[in-house]
C-alpha positions in Angstrom: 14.1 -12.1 5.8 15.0 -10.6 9.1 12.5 -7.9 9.8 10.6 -5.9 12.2 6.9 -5.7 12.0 5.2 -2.5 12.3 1.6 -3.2 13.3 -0.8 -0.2 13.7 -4.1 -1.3 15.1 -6.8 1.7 15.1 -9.0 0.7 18.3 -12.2 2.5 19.3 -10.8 2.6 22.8 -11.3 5.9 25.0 -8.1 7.1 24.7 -7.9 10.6 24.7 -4.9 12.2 22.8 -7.6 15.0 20.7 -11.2 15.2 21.2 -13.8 15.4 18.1 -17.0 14.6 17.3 -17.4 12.0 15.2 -13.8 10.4 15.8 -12.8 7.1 15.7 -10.0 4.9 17.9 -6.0 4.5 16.7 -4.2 2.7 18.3 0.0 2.4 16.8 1.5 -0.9 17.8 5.1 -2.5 17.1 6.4 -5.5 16.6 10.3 -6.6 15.6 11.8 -10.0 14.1 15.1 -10.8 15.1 18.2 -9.0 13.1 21.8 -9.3 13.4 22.3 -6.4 16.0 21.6 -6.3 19.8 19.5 -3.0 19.8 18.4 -0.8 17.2 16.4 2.4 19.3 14.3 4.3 17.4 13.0 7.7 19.2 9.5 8.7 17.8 8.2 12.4 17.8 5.0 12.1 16.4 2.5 10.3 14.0 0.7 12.5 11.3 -2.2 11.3 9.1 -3.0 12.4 5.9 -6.3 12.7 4.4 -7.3 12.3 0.8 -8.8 15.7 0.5 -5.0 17.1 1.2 -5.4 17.5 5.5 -3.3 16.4 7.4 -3.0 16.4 12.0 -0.4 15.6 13.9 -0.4 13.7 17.1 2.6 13.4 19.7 4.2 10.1 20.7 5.1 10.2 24.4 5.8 7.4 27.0 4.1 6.3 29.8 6.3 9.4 31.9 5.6 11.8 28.8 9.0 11.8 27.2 9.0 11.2 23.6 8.8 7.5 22.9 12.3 5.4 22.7 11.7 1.9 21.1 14.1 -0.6 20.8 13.0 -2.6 18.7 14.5 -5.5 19.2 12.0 -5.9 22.7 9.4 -6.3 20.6 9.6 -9.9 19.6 7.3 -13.2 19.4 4.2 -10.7 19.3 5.2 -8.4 22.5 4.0 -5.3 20.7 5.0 -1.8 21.8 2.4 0.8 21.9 4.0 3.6 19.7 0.1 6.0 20.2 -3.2 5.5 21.2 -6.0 8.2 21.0 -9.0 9.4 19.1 -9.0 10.5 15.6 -10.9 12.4 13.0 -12.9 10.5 11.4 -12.5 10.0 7.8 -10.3 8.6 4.8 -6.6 8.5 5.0 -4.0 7.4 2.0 -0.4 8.2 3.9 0.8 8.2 7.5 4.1 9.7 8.4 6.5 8.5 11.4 8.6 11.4 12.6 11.7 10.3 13.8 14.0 12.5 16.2 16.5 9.9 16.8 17.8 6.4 15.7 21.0 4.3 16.6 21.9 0.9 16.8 24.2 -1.2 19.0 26.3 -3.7 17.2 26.2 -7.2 18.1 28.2 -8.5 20.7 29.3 -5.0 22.2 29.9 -5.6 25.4 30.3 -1.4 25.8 26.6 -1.0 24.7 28.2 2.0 22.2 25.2 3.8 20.6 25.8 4.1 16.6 23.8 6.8 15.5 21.6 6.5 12.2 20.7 9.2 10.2 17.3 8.9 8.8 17.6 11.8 5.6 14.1 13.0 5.5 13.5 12.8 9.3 10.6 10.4 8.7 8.7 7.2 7.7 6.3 7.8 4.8 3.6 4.8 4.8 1.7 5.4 2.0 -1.6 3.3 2.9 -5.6 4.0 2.1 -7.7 3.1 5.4 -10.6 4.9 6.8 -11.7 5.9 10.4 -15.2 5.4 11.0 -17.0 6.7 14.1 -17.0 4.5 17.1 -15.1 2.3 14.8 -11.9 -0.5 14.5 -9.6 -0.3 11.8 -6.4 -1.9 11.9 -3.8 -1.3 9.4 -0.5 -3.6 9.6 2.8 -3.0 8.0 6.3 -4.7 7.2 9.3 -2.6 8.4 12.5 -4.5 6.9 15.0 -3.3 9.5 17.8 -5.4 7.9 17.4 -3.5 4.6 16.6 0.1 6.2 20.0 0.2 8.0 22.9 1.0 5.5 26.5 2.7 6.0 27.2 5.3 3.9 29.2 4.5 0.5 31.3 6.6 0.3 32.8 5.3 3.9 32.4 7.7 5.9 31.3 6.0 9.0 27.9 7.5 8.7 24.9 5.1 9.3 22.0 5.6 7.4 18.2 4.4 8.2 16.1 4.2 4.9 13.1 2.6 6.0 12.0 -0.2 3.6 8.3 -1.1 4.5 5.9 -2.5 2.8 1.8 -3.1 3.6 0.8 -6.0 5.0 -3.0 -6.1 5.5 -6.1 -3.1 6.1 -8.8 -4.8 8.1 -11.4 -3.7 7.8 -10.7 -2.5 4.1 -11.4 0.6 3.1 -14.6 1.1 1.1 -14.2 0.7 -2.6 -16.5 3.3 -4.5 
């Protein structure tokens, strides 16, 4: 019920993160619902795509400075979106795109202290499986449900540990991709 909003929005927009021929806009955007904690950063360290014929690139996540990318996700409420990457990308059809993560913690609510509780994310990663296509010159906008009330979970066996296990689901590809 509480949950954040991942929104990736692929804009033909000259950003230029890699040049190709034939490449279309992307655009990742952000967007959080309200949960019961009053930060939750997540530090992004990259976005990979992966195409159906088995490719795969990579693209940094920096901010505006060119550090890696620390969200807190909680700022991004009542559709203030963060911009997690824009550039150009290959062209082509994509069915998964991966979210590295190098760091995630939470501060509990109410602490005053602001005392960082790191989460441990076990595969260093968001998998999004999703089937969209990049067309040259094109828009594609691909928008997902990250459930950051169900991703963050301490560890049974009571160890203190915090764990993230991303639950996301897909919300809508506009346009959708081609159906053959």
């Amino acid at each position: 019920m509480k949950k954040a909003l991942l929104v990736c929005a692929f804009l033909a927009l000259g950003f230029a993160s890699c040049t190709s021929a034939g490449g279309g806009g992307f655009r990742l955007l952000m967007q959080d619902l309200p949960i019961d904690m009053d930060h939750v950063w997540i530090t992004f360290g990259e976005i990979s795509l992966y195409q159906e014929n088995g490719d795969f690139k990579s693209y940094e996540t920096k901010d505006a400075s060119n550090n890696p990318l620390r969200v807190d996700l909680l700022t991004l409420r009542d559709n203030n979106l963060g911009t997690i990457f824009s550039g150009t990308v290959d062209a082509g059809t994509y069915e998964q795109l991966r979210l590295v993560v190098t760091k995630a913690t939470y501060v509990a609510m109410g602490d005053t202290t602001e005392t960082e509780i790191d989460l441990t994310v076990p595969s260093g990663e968001i998998k999004i499986p999703v089937l969209f296509e990049i067309t040259a010159g094109g828009l594609t906008e691909v928008t997902v449900d990250f459930d950051a009330e169900k991703s963050i979970q301490a560890h049974p066996t009571g160890s203190g540990k915090h764990i993230l296990r991303p639950v996301v689901t897909l919300v809508s590809v506009v346009p959708p991709p081609a159906t053959t």
